[in-house]
C-alpha positions in Angstrom: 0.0 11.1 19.9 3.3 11.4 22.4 4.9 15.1 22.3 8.3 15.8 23.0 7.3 16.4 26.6 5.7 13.1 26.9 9.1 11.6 25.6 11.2 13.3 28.4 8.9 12.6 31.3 8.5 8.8 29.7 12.4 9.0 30.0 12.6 10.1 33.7 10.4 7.7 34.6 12.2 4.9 33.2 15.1 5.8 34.7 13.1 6.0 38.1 12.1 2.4 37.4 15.4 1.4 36.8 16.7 2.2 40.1 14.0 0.7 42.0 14.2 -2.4 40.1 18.5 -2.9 41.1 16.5 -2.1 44.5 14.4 -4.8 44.6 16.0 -7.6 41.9 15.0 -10.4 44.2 10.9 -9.4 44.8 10.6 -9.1 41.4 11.9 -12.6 40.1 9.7 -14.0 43.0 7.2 -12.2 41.9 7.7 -13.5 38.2 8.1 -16.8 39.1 4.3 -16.7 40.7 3.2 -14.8 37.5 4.4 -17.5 35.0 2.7 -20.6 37.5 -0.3 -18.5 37.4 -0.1 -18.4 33.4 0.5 -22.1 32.8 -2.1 -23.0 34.8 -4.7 -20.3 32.8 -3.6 -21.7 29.4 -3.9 -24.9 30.4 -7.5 -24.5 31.8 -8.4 -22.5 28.3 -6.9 -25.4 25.6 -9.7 -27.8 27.4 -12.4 -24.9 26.1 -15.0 -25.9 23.0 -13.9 -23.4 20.6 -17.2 -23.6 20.0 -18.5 -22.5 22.5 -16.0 -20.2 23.3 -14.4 -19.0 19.7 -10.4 -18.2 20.2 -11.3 -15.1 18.2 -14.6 -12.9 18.2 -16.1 -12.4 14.8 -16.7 -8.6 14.6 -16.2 -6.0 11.8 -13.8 -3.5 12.6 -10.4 -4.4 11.6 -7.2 -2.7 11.4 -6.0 -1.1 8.3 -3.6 -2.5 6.0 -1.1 0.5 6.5 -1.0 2.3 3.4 0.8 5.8 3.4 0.3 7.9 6.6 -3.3 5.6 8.0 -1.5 3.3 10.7 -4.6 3.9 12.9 -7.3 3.7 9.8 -9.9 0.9 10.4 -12.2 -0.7 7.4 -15.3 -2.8 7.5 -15.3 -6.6 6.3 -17.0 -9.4 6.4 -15.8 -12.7 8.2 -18.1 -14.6 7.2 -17.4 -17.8 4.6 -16.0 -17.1 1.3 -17.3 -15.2 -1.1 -20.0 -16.4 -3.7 -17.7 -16.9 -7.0 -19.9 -15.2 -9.8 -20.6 -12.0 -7.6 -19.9 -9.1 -4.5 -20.9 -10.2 -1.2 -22.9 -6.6 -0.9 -24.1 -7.7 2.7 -20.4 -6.8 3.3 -20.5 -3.5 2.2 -21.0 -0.2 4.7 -22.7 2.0 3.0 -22.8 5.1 5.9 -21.5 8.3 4.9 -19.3 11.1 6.3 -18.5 14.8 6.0 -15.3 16.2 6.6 -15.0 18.4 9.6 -13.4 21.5 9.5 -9.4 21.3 9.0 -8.4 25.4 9.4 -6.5 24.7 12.6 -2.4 24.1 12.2 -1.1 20.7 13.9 0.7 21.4 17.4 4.4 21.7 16.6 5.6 19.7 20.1 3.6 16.5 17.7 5.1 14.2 15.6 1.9 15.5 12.7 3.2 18.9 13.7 6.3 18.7 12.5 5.4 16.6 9.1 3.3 19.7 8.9 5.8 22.6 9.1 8.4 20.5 6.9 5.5 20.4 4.3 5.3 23.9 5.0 8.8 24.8 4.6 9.2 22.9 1.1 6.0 23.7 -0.4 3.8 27.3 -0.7 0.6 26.7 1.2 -1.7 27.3 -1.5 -0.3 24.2 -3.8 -0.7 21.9 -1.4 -3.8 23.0 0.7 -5.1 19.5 -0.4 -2.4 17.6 1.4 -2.1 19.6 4.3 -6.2 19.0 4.7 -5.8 15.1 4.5 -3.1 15.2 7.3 -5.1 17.3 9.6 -8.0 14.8 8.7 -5.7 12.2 9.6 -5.1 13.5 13.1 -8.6 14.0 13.7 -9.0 10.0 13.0 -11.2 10.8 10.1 -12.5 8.2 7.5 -14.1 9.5 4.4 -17.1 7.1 3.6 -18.7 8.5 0.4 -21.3 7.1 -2.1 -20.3 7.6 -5.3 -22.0 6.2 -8.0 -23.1 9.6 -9.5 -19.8 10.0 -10.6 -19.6 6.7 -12.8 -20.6 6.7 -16.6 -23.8 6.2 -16.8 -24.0 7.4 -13.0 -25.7 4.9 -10.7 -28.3 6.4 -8.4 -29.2 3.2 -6.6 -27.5 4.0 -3.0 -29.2 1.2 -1.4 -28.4 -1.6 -3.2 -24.8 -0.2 -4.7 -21.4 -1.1 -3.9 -19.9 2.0 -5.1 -18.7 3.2 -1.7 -15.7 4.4 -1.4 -13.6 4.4 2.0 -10.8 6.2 2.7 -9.4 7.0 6.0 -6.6 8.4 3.9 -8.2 10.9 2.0 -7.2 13.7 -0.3 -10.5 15.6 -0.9 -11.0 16.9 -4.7 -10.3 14.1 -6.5 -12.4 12.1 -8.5 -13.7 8.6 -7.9 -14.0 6.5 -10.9 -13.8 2.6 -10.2 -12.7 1.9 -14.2 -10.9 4.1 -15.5 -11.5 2.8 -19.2 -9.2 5.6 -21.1 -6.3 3.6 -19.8 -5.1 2.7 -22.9 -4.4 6.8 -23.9 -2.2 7.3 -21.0 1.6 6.3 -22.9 2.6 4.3 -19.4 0.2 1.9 -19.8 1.0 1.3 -23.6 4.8 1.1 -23.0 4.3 -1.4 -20.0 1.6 -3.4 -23.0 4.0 -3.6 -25.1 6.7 -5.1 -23.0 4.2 -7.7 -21.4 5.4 -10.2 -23.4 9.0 -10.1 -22.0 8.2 -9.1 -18.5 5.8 -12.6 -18.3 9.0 -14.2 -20.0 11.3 -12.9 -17.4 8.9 -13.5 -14.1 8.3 -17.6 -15.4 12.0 -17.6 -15.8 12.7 -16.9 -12.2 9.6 -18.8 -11.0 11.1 -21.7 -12.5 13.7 -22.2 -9.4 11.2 -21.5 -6.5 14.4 -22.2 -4.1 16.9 -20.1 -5.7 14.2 -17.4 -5.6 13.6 -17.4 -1.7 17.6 -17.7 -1.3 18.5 -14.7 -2.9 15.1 -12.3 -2.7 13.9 -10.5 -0.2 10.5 -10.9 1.7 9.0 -13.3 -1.2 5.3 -13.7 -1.2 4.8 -12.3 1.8 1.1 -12.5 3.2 -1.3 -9.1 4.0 0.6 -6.8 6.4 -1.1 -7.6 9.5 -3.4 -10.4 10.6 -6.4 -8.6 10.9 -6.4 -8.3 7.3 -9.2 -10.9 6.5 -10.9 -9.5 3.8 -7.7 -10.5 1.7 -7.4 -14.5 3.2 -4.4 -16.8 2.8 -4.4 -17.0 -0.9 -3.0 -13.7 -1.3 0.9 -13.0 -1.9 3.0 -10.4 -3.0 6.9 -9.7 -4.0 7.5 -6.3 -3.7 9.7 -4.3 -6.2 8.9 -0.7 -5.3 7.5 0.5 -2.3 6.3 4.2 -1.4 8.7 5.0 -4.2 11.5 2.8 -2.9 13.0 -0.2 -5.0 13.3 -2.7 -3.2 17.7 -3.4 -4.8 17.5 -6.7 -3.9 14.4 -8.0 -5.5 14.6 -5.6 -8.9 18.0 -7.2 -9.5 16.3 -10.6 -9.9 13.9 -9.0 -12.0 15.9 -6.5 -14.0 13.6 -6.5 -17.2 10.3 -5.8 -15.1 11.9 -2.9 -13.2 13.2 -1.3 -16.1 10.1 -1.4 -18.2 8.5 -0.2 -15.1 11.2 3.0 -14.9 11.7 3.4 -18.9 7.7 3.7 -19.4 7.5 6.5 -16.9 5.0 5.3 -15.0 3.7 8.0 -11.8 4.2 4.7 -9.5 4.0 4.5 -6.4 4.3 0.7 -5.4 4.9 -1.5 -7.6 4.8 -5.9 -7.0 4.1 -9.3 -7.9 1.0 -10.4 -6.8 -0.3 -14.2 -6.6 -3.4 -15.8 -5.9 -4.6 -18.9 -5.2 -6.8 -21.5 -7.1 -10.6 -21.7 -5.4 -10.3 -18.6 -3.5 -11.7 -15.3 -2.8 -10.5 -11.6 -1.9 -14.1 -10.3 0.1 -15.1 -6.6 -0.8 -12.8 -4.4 1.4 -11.0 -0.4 0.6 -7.5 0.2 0.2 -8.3 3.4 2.1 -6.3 5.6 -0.2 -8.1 7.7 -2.5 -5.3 9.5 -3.6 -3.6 6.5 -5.5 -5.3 4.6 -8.4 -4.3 0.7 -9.2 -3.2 -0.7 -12.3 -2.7 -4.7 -13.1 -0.5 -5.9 -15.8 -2.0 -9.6 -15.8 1.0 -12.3 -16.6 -0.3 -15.6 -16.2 -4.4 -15.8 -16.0 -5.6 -19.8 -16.0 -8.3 -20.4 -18.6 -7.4 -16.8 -19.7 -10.4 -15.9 -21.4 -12.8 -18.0 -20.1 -14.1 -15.8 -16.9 -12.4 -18.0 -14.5 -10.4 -15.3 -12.6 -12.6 -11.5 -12.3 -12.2 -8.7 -10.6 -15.6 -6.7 -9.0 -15.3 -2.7 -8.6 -18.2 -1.0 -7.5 -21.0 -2.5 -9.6 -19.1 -3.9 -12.2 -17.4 -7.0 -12.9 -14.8 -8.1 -15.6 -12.5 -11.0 -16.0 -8.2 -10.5 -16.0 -7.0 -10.8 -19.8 -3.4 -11.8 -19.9 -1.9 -8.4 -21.3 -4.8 -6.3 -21.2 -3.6 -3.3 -18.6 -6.5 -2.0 -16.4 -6.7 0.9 -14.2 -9.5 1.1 -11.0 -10.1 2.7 -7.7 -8.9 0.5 -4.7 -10.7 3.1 -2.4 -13.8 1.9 -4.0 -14.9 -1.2 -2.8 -13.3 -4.6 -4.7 -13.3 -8.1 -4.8 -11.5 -11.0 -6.6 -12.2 -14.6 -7.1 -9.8 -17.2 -8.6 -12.5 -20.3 -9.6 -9.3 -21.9 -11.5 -7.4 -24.8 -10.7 -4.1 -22.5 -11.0 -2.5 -20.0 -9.7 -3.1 -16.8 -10.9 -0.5 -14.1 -11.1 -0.5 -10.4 -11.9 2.1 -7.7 -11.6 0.5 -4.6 -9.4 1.4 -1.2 -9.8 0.0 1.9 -7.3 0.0 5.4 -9.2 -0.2 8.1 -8.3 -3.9 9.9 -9.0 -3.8 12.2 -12.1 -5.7 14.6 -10.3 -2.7 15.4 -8.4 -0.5 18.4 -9.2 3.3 17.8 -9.0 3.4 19.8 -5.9 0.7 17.6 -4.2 2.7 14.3 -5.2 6.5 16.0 -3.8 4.0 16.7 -0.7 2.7 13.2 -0.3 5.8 11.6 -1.0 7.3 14.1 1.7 5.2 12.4 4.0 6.2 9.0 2.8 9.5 10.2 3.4 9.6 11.6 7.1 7.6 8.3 8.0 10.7 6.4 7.0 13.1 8.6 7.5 12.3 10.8 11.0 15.3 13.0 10.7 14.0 14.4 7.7 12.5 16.8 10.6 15.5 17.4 12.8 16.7 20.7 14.4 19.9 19.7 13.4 20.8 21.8 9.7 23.6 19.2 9.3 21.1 15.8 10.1 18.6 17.1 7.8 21.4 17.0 5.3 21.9 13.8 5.5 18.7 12.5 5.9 17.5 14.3 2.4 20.8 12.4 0.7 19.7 9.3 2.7 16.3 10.0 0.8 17.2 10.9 -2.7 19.2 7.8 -2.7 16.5 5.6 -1.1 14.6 6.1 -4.4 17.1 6.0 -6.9 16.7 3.4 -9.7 19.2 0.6 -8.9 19.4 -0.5 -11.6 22.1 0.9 -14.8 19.7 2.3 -17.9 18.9 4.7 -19.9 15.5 6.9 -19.9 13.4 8.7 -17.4 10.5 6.7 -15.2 9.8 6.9 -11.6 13.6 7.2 -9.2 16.0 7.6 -12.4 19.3 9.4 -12.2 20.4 11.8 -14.4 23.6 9.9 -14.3 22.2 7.2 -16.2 20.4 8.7 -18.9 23.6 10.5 -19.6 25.7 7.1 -19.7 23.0 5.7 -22.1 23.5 8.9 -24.4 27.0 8.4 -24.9 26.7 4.9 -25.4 24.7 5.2 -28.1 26.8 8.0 -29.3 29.6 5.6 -29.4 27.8 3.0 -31.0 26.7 5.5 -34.3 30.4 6.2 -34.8 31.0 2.7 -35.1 28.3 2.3 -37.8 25.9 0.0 -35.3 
C-alpha cells in the first residue's frame, strides 16, 4: 500500500535520479550496451533447453485473481492439469480449507489509498447501513479470502464436507449473505421474466451482427476478448467475451451495435452489474475455479446452445450439474465453485449478466458501487470541493444508458423516460 508520504519521497528520489543520470549519460549507455550482450547471449543459451526438462512455466496452484470489483491482489486455487473429464467436476481441483474472518473494528489509515475509499464511504453513507461494506474492505486490506463450506445451506443441505464441491471462495467478501449455488426461484423475480420474454429478439439481434464477423471487429470495441490476465487458466483459450456493461458502465460503443439487447437489459430492470456476450468453444472445458465475489450472483440468458437439449453443453455448481436450455434464464453463485464443458461440435454462446445479490440493501449496493467508482475514477476522493464536482458528474454520466428509450432499468435517465411519455402522449392524440 503506498501513502501519500511514500508518493513524495518516491518523487524526490526520482528527481535525485534524474540529475545523476544527465551526470553520467555516457556510463550508463555503456553499461546498457554490456546488459543487452549479456541478455542475448542468456536467451540464446535457454531456447537450446528441453522444455522438458526444464518447463518455461512451473505448474503450481496459486494464481492471480481475475480482477473483479476491489480484489486486484485476491489469489484462487486451480488445477493445471489436462482438461476436464466432460460428464463431471474435476473435485481433485477443489480446496476445500476453511477461514474465519479476523476482526475488522479498526478504521483504514487515512494517508492510504483504502483510507480514503473508506472516509468517502463514510461521508455518503451512515455507518450503520453499510457496516457490511465497510467490513469487506477492511477484510480486503488485511488480504483476506473467505473459504467457507457451504453445503448446509443448499436444499436438501449437503453434509458431505469431504467429498463436496460446494466451497465457496471469496477474497471479495461481503459477510451475511447467503450462498445458494441454484437459485431455482429465478423465474418469480420480474427481471428474469422480462429478459425471457425478449430472448427471442435478443438471439435474433446478436446472429444478426454475428453474421459480418469483420464489420463487427471494425466498429466494436474489445470483441471477444480472452480472461483478464494470463494466469487465468482455469478459464483456457475457448473462453470469450463482448462486454456491454461493466461495473455499471455501458460500454457506448458496443450497446450501439446491439441496441435491442441493451435495452431489454435497461427496460427489464435488472440490478446488473456486468453485463456481456460470452462464447465458448466446441471440445472444451472451463476447470472448477471462484469468481471470488460473493456479493454478486450470475445469471445466463442462453442464445445459441448446439444440440440444445441433448446435454451437450452443462454447467456444474457445487454438486449439481444441468445442461444450458436456449431461453431458459438461470441464476447461480460464481463464488461457489463452477465448471463448464462444451462436448459439441459448435460454438456455444450465452449472454452473461452479474447482479447484484438480493441480500443487499440499497445502501450497501450505492456503497459497493462507490467503490467501483473511486477505483475508476480517483478524484472521486480529492481535497479539491470543485474536483470532486466534477468527478461525481464524470460518474453519473459514466453510467448513464446511452442509449434513447423509455423505462427504468439499471443507468436510465429521467430524461428519457420523460421523452418516451410524451411520445406516447402524442401518439394517443393522433388515434395510434
Amino acid at each position: 500500500q503506498i501513502s501519500i508520504t511514500d508518493i513524495e519521497h518516491r518523487s524526490i528520489r526520482y528527481r535525485n535520479r534524474t540529475t545523476c543520470c544527465k551526470t553520467h549519460s555516457t556510463m550508463l549507455n555503456a553499461t546498457r550496451t554490456l546488459l543487452l550482450l549479456c541478455l542475448a547471449y542468456i536467451c540464446d543459451a535457454y531456447s537450446s533447453w528441453n522444455p522438458f526438462q526444464r518447463p518455461l512455466r512451473q505448474s503450481n496452484n496459486h494464481k492471480d485473481a481475475i480482477p473483479s470489483h476491489h480484489a486486484s491482489r485476491a489469489h484462487h486455487r486451480s488445477s493445471t492439469g489436462a482438461n476436464l473429464p466432460l460428464h463431471m467436476s474435476n473435485t481433485a481441483s477443489i480446496d476445500r480449507t476453511t477461514t474465519t474472518p479476523p476482526s475488522t473494528t479498526t478504521p483504514l489509515s487515512p494517508m492510504t489509498f483504502a483510507g480514503q475509499v473508506e472516509q468517502a464511504l463514510l461521508s455518503k453513507f451512515q455507518e450503520s447501513k453499510i457496516e457490511r461494506v465497510l467490513q469487506s474492505w477492511r477484510l480486503l486490506e488485511l488480504d483476506y479470502e473467505h473459504r467457507e463450506f457451504v453445503g448446509n445451506q443448499q436444499s436438501p443441505p449437503i453434509t458431505d464436507a469431504d467429498t463436496s464441491s460446494c466451497y465457496q471462495l471469496a477474497p471479495s467478501y461481503v459477510p451475511g449473505l447467503k450462498a445458494v449455488a441454484w437459485w431455482d426461484d429465478v423465474d418469480q423475480l420480474s427481471w428474469a421474466n422480462s429478459l425471457s420474454k425478449s430472448y427471442p429478439a435478443i438471439r435474433d439481434e446478436f446472429m444478426s451482427v454475428m453474421s459480418n464477423p469483420d464489420k463487427l471487429q471494425s466498429d466494436g470495441n474489445n470483441i471477444w476478448a480472452g480472461a483478464l490476465t494470463t494466469d487465468a487458466e482455469s478459464y483456457g483459450d475457448g473462453w470469450k467475451t463482448l462486454v456491454l456493461l461493466n461495473r455499471g458502465q455501458w460500454d457506448d460503443t458496443n450497446a450501439k451495435l446491439f441496441p435491442i439487447t441493451s435495452k431489454a437489459i435497461h427496460k427489464s430492470g435488472v440490478p446488473v452489474a456486468e453485463a456481456f456476450f460470452a462464447s465458448m468453444k466446441p471440445q472444451t472445458s472451463i476447470k472448477p475455479h471462484s469468481d471470488f465475489t460473493n456479493f454478486v450472483l450470475t445469471s445466463h440468458i442462453p442464445l445459441v446452445i448446439p444440440e440444445n437439449g441433448n446435454n451437450k453443453c452443462r454447467l456444474s455448481v457445487g454438486d449439481e450439474t444441468r445442461q444450458w436450455l436456449e431461453g431458459k434464464v438461470i441464476l447461480f453463485d460464481t463464488s461457489i465453485y463452477h465448471d463448464a464443458v462444451n462436448e459439441s461440435e459448435e460454438m456455444r454462446y450465452i449472454l452473461m449478466l452479474r447482479v447484484w445479490h438480493p441480500d443487499l440493501t440499497k445502501e450497501e449496493r450505492g456503497a459497493l458501487q462507490l467503490i467501483y467508482d473511486c477505483l475508476e475514477i480517483p478524484e472521486l476522493l480529492s481535497t479539491d470541493p470543485g474536483m470532486v464536482v466534477m468527478a461525481e458528474q464524470r460518474a453519473n454520466m459514466m453510467r448513464e444508458f446511452p442509449l434513447k428509450d423509455e423505462g427504468g432499468g439499471f443507468g436510465g435517465s429521467r430524461l428519457g423516460g420523460n421523452k418516451g411519455k410524451k411520445g406516447k402522449g402524442k401518439n394517443k392524440k393522433k388515434g395510434r
